[in-house]
N, C-alpha and C positions, 0 to 999 in steps of 0.2 A: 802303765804309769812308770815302772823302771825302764820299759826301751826308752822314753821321754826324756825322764831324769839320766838313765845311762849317756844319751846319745847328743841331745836336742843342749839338755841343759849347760853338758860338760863343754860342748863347743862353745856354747854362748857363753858362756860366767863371765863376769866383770870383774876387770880386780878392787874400782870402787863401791863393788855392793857385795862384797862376798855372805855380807849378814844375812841377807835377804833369800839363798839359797840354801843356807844353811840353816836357816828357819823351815823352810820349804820342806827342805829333806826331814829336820825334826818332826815336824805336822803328820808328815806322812808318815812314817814309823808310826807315830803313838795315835795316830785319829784315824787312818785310811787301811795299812796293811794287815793288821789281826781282823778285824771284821771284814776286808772283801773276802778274805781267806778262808773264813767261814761260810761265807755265804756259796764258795765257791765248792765246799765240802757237800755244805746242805744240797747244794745243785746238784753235785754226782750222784750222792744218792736220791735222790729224786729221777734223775737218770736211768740207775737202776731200776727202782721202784716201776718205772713208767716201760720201761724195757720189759721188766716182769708182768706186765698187766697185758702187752699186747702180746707174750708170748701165752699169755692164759685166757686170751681172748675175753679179759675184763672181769675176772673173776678175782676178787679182793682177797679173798680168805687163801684162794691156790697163789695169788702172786706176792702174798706178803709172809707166804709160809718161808721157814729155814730152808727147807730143802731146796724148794724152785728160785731162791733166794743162791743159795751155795752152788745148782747147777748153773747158773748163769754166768756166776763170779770165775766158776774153776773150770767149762769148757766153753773152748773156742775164741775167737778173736775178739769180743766184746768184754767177755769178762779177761782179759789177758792185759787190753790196754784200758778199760775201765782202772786196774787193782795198780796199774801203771798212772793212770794221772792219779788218784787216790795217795797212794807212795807219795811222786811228787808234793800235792799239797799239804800231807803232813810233813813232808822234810822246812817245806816253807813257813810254814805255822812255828816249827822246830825256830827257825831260820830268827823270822820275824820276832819271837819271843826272846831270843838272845840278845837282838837288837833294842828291843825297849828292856828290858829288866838288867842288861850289863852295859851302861852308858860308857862306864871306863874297861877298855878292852887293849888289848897291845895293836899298835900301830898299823901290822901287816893282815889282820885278821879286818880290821875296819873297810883297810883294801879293798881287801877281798870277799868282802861280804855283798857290796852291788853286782859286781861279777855269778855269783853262786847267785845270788835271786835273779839275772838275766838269764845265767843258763836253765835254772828252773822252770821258767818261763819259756824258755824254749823247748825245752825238754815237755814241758803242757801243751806248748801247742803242737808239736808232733806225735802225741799218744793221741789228740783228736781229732788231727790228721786223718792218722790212722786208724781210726774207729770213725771215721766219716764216709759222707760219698762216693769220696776221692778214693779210695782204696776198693771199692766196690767194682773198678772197671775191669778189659781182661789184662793178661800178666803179660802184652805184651807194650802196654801204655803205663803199666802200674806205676812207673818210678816217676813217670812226667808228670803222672797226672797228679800222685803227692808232693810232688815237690812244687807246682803251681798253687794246688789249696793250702803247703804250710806258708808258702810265700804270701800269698793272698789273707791266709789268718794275721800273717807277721804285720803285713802293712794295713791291715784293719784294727788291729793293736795298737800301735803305734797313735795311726788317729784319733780313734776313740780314748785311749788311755791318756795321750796328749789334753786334748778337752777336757776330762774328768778332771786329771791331773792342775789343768790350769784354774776353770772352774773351780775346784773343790778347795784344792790345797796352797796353788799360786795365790790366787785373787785375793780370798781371805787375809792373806798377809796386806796385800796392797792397800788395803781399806784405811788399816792405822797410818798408811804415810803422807805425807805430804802433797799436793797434786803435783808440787815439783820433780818429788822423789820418784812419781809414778809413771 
């Protein structure tokens, strides 16, 4: 939804509807980004959780103990970029929650704030990247073959977040306008 709004929306704006995007952008702050953000949290651990069970060959009580919990987290490539997207969506959560609880902020930080949740967003999809398939090839394809799946995440992003995006948060607005307006 921020490549969308980053990219799609800032080309388009109109200078006779600026209200309508600016509605848009409020919806999505205070109805769409703390809750995808959670859900997004719930997912990773669930990630783990599900990581832990097939290293314990299905055994509940060994995969949801601390310790086979902490081995997973603290060696090797999954728990590295795991503790790496994690990071990320609490900086976001951080992020997002500035954005709804301090409406009046200084000028250059407002800026800057679509900027940091793109890069965050990118910065996620390269820690899954990298804890994906793509990184599983040998080291002599390794850089092509992640940089095809982050690019491949990036423009499925885009699409899909687009649609949510318009679906969700656009439309909704449209509904109170005019069929003129619309």
């Amino acid at each position: 939804a921020q490549l969308w709004q980053s990219f799609v929306l800032q080309l388009g704006t109109n200078e006779d509807e600026p209200n309508i995007d600016q509605q848009a952008e409020q919806r999505f702050q205070q109805k769409f980004s703390l809750p995808t953000l959670f859900v997004i949290l719930l997912a990773n651990v669930g990630i783990l959780i599900g990581q832990s069970l097939g290293v314990s060959n299905g055994n509940f009580a060994q995969a949801l103990s601390p310790n086979s919990l902490h081995n997973l987290i603290a060696v090797g490539r999954f728990g590295t970029y795991w503790t790496m997207r994690e990071i990320v969506v609490f900086v976001a959560i951080a992020v997002a929650a500035y954005i709804i609880f301090s409406p009046q902020r200084p000028r250059l930080i407002s800026i800057l704030l679509p900027s940091l949740n793109l890069l965050l967003g990118l910065v996620m999809l390269i820690a899954v990247t990298l804890s994906g398939h793509a990184a599983a090839v040998s080291s002599s394809s390794l850089l092509y073959s992640i940089l095809i799946d982050w690019l491949h995440l990036l423009a499925a992003s885009l699409w899909i977040g687009g649609m949510i995006y318009l679906s969700l948060i656009y439309l909704p607005l449209l509904k109170s306008r005019s069929p003129l307006e619309r």
